[in-house]
C-alpha positions as a Python dict, from the first residue, in 0.01 Angstrom:
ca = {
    (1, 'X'): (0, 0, 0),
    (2, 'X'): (393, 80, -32),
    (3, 'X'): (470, -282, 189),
    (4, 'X'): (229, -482, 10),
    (5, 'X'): (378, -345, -349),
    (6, 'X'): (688, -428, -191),
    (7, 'X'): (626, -766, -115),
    (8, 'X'): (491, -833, -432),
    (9, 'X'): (777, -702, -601),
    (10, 'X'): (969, -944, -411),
    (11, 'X'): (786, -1246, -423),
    (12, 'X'): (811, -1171, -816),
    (13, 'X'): (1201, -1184, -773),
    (14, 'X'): (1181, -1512, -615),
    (15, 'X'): (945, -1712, -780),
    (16, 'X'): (1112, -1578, -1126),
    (17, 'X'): (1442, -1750, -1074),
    (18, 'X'): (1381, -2099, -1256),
    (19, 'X'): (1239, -1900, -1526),
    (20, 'X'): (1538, -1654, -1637),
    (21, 'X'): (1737, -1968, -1691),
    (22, 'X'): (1745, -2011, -2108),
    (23, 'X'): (1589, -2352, -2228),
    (24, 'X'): (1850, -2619, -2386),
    (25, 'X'): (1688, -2760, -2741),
    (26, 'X'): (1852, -3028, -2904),
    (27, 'X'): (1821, -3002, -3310),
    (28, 'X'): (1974, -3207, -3539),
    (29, 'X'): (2048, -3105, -3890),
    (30, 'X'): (1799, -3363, -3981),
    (31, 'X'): (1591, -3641, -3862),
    (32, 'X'): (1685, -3916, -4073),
    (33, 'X'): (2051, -4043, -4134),
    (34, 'X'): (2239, -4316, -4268),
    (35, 'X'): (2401, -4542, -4147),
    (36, 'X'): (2795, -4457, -4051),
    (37, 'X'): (2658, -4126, -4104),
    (38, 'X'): (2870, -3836, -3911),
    (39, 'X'): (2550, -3620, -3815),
    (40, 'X'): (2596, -3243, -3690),
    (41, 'X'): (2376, -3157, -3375),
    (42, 'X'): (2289, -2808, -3260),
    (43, 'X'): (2211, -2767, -2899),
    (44, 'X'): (2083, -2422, -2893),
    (45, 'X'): (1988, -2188, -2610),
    (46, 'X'): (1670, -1995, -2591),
    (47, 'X'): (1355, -1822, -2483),
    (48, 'X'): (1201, -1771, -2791),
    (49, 'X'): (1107, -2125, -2948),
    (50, 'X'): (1310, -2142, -3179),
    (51, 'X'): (1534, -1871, -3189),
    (52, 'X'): (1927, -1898, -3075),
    (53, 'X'): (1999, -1659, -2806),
    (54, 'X'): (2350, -1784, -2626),
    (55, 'X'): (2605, -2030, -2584),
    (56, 'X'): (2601, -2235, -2304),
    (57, 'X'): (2924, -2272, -2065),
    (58, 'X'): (3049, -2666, -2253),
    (59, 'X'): (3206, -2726, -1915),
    (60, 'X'): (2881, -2849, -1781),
    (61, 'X'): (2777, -3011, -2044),
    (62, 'X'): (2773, -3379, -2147),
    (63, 'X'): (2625, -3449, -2470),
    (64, 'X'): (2617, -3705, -2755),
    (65, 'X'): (2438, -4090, -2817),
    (66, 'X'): (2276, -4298, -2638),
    (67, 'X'): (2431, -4652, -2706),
    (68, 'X'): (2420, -5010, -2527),
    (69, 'X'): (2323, -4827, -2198),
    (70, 'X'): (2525, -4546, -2157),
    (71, 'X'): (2600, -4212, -2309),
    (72, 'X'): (2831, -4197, -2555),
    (73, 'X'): (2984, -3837, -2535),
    (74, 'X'): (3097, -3612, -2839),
    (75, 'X'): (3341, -3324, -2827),
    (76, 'X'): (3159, -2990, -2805),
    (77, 'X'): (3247, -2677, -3050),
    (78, 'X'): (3101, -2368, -2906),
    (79, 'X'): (2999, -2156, -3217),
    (80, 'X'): (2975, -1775, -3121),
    (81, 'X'): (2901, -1623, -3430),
    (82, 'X'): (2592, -1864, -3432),
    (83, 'X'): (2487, -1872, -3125),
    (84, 'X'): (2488, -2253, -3052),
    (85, 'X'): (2718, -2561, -2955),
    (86, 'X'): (2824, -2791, -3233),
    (87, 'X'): (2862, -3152, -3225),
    (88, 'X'): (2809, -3480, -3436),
    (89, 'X'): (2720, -3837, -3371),
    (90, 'X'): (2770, -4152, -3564),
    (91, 'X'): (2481, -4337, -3660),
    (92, 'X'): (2508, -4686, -3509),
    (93, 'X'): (2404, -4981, -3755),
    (94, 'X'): (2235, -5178, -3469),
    (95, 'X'): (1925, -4966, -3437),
    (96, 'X'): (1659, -4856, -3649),
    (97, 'X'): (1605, -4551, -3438),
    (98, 'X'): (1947, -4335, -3252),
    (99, 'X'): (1894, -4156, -2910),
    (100, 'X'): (2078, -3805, -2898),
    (101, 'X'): (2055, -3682, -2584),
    (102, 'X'): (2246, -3365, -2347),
    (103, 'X'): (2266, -3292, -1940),
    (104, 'X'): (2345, -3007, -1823),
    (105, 'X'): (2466, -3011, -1464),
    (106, 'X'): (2522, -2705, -1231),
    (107, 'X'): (2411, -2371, -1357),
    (108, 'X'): (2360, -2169, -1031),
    (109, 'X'): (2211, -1784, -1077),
    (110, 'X'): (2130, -1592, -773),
    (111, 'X'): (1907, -1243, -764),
    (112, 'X'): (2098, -955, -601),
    (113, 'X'): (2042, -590, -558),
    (114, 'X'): (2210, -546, -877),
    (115, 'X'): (2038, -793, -1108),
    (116, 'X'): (2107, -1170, -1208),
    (117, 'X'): (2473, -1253, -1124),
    (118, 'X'): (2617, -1594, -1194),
    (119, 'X'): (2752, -1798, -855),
    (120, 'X'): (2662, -1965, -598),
    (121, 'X'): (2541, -1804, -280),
    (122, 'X'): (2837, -1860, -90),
    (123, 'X'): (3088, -1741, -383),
    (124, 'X'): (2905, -1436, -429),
    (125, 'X'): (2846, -1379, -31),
    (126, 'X'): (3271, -1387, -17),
    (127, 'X'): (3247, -1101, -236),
    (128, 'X'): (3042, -881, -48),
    (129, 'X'): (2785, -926, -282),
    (130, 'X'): (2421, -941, -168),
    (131, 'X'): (2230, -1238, -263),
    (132, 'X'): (1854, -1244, -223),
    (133, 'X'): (1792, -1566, -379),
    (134, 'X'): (2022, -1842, -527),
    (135, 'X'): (1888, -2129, -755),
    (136, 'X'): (1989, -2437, -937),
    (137, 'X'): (1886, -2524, -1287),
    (138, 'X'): (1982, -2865, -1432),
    (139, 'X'): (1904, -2964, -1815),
    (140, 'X'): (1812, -3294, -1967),
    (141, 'X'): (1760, -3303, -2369),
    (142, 'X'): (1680, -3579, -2608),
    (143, 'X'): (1597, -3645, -2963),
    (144, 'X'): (1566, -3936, -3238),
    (145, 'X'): (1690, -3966, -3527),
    (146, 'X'): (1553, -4260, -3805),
    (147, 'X'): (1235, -4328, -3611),
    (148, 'X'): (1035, -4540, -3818),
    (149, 'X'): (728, -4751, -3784),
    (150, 'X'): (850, -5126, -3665),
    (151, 'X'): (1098, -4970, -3428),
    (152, 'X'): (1097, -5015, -3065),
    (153, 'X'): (1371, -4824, -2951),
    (154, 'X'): (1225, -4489, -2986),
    (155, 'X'): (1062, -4550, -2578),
    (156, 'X'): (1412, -4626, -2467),
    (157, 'X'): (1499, -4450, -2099),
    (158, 'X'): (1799, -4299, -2085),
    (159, 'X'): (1858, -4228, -1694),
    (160, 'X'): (1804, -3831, -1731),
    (161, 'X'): (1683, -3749, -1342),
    (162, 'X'): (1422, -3534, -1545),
    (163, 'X'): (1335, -3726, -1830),
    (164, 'X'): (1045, -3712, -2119),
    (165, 'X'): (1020, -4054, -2230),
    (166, 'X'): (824, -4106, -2573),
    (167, 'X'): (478, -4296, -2578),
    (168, 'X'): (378, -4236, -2929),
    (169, 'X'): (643, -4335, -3181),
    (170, 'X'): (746, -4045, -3379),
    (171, 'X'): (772, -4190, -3670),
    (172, 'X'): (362, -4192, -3598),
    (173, 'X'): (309, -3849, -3517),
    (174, 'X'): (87, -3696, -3723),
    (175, 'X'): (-125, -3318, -3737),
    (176, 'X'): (-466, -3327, -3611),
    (177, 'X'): (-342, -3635, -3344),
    (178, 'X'): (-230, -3660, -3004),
    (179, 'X'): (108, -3742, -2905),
    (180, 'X'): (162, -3957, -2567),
    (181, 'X'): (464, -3902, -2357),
    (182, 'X'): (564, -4027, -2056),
    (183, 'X'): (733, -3772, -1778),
    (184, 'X'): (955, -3967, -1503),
    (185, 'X'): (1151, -3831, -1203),
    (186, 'X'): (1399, -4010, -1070),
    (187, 'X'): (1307, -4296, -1267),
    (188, 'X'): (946, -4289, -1140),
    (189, 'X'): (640, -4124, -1328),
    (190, 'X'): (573, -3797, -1231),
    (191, 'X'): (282, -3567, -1257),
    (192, 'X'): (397, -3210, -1341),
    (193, 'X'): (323, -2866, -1627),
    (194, 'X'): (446, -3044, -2004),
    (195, 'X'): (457, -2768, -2205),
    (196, 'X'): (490, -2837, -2668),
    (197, 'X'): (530, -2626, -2919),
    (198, 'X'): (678, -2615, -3250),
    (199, 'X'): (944, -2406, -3501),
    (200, 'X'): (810, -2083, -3628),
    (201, 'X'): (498, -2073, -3403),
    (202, 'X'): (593, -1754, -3258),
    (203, 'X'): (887, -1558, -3297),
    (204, 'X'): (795, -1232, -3139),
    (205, 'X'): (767, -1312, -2745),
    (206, 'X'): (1011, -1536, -2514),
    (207, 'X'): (796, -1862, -2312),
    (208, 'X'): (545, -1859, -2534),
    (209, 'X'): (422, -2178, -2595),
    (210, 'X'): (165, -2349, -2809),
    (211, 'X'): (20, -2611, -2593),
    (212, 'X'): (-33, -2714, -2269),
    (213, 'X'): (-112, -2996, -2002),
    (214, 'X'): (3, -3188, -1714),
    (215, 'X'): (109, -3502, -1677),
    (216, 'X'): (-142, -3762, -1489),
    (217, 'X'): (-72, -3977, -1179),
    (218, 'X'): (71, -4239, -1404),
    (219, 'X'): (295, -3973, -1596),
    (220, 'X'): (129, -3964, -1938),
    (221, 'X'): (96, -3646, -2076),
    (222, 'X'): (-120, -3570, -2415),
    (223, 'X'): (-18, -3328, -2675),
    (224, 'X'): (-236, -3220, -2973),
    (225, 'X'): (1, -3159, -3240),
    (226, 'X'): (-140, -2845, -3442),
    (227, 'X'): (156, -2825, -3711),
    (228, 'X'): (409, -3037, -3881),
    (229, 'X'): (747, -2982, -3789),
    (230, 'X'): (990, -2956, -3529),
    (231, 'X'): (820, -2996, -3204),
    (232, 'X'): (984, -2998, -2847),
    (233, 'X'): (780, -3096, -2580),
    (234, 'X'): (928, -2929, -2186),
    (235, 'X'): (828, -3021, -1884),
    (236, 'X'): (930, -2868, -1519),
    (237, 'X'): (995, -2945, -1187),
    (238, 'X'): (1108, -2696, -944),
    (239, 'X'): (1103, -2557, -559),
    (240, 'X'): (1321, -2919, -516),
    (241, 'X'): (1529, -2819, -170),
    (242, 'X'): (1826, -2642, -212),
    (243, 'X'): (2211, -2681, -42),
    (244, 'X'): (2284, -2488, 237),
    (245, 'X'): (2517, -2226, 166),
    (246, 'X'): (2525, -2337, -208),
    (247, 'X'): (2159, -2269, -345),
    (248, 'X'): (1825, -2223, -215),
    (249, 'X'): (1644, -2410, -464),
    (250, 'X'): (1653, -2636, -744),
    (251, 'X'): (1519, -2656, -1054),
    (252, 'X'): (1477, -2891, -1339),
    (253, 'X'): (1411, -2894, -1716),
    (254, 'X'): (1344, -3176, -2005),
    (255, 'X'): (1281, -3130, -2358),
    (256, 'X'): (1247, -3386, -2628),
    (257, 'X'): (1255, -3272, -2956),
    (258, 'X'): (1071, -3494, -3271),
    (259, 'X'): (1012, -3394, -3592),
    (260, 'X'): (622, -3408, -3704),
    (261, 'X'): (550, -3475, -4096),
}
């Protein structure tokens, strides 16, 4: 009994790694802008959906619009006493609809004897540390702004290795309808977990979520959208092979967030 509580214990500790790492959520002070408009963007970090928690390290961070192709980046403002990262974006005049989007790159957390310690295996392995497991977790965020009804840049891919790719314009989503997205990997549709919820749905307990599906052979995901709002919509690849001496696994996160009327 005392081995096999052991080995559960540990296969707990293992399989738990891509989950301790906080979800990035992209929220902009509002969802439709002028023109010229400066617009401040939160990119919060959380369990609890959606409820600031921390401020992620900036120095892995790129972040700001999506604009003939590329990503135009914005300076980043950690903001302590609030708990997020601050940043604006100009609203381009060539496009009904604006693509604000965030990657985070390289945030390596291994399990050792003394709980969650930040590092890769080697660096912590130099110090005499321990490590039982080492994992990678990269973020990809979006979100539109100005969405409206004739627009067709709302689908637009932005390159995110992990990306949620809209179906349904958002200007279109509506309570008591399903919402289409599209998950690609790589580039290539995907079929994987797509967790949505929305703002206020639960504040009490962290991962808590208030729908569910996976994506089909062709990437399409449906979500039945229960409350107007703020939505995001997540979804999750991990166990992707890890670097020797680096990490022994890799994880991956997307979230798009779109405001429901």
């Amino acid at each position: 009994m005392r081995k096999w509580l052991c080995a559960l214990a540990m296969s707990l500790i293992l399989f738990a790694v891509p989950a301790f790492s906080h979800e990035l959520i992209l929220k902009p002070a509002k969802f439709n802008a002028a023109k010229g408009e400066e617009l401040p963007i939160e990119l919060q970090s959380t369990h609890i959906f959606i409820v600031k928690e921390e401020v992620e390290d900036i120095s892995t961070i790129k972040a700001g619009i999506f604009q003939s192709g590329k990503l135009v980046e914005s300076v980043l403002k950690p903001n302590e006493p609030d708990l997020r990262i601050d940043f604006s974006v100009k609203i381009p005049d060539d496009a009904s609809s604006t693509i604000v989007m965030a990657n985070k790159i390289g945030d390596i957390w291994s399990v050792t004897p003394d709980g969650w310690k930040a590092g890769t295996r080697k660096s912590l392995e130099d110090q005499g540390i321990k490590v039982v497991r080492a994992s990678l977790t990269d973020k990809f965020v979006k979100t539109i702004i100005n969405p409206s009804a004739s627009d067709t840049n709302f689908n637009t891919e932005v390159g995110q290795e992990l990306e949620v790719v809209p179906i349904t314009n958002p200007a279109n989503a509506s309570v008591g309808q399903y919402y289409q997205v599209k998950i690609l990997f790589k580039g290539q549709p995907a079929s994987m977990p797509v967790f949505a919820t929305y703002d206020g749905f639960v504040k009490e307990y962290e991962n808590t979520y208030a729908y569910y599906t996976e994506s089909d052979e062709n990437g399409v995901a449906n979500i039945k959208i229960t409350a107007p709002g703020l939505w995001i919509i997540r979804a999750s690849k991990d166990n992707e092979p890890g670097v020797p001496g680096e990490y022994d696994s890799r994880s991956l996160r997307s979230i798009l967030s779109i405001q429901v009327k």
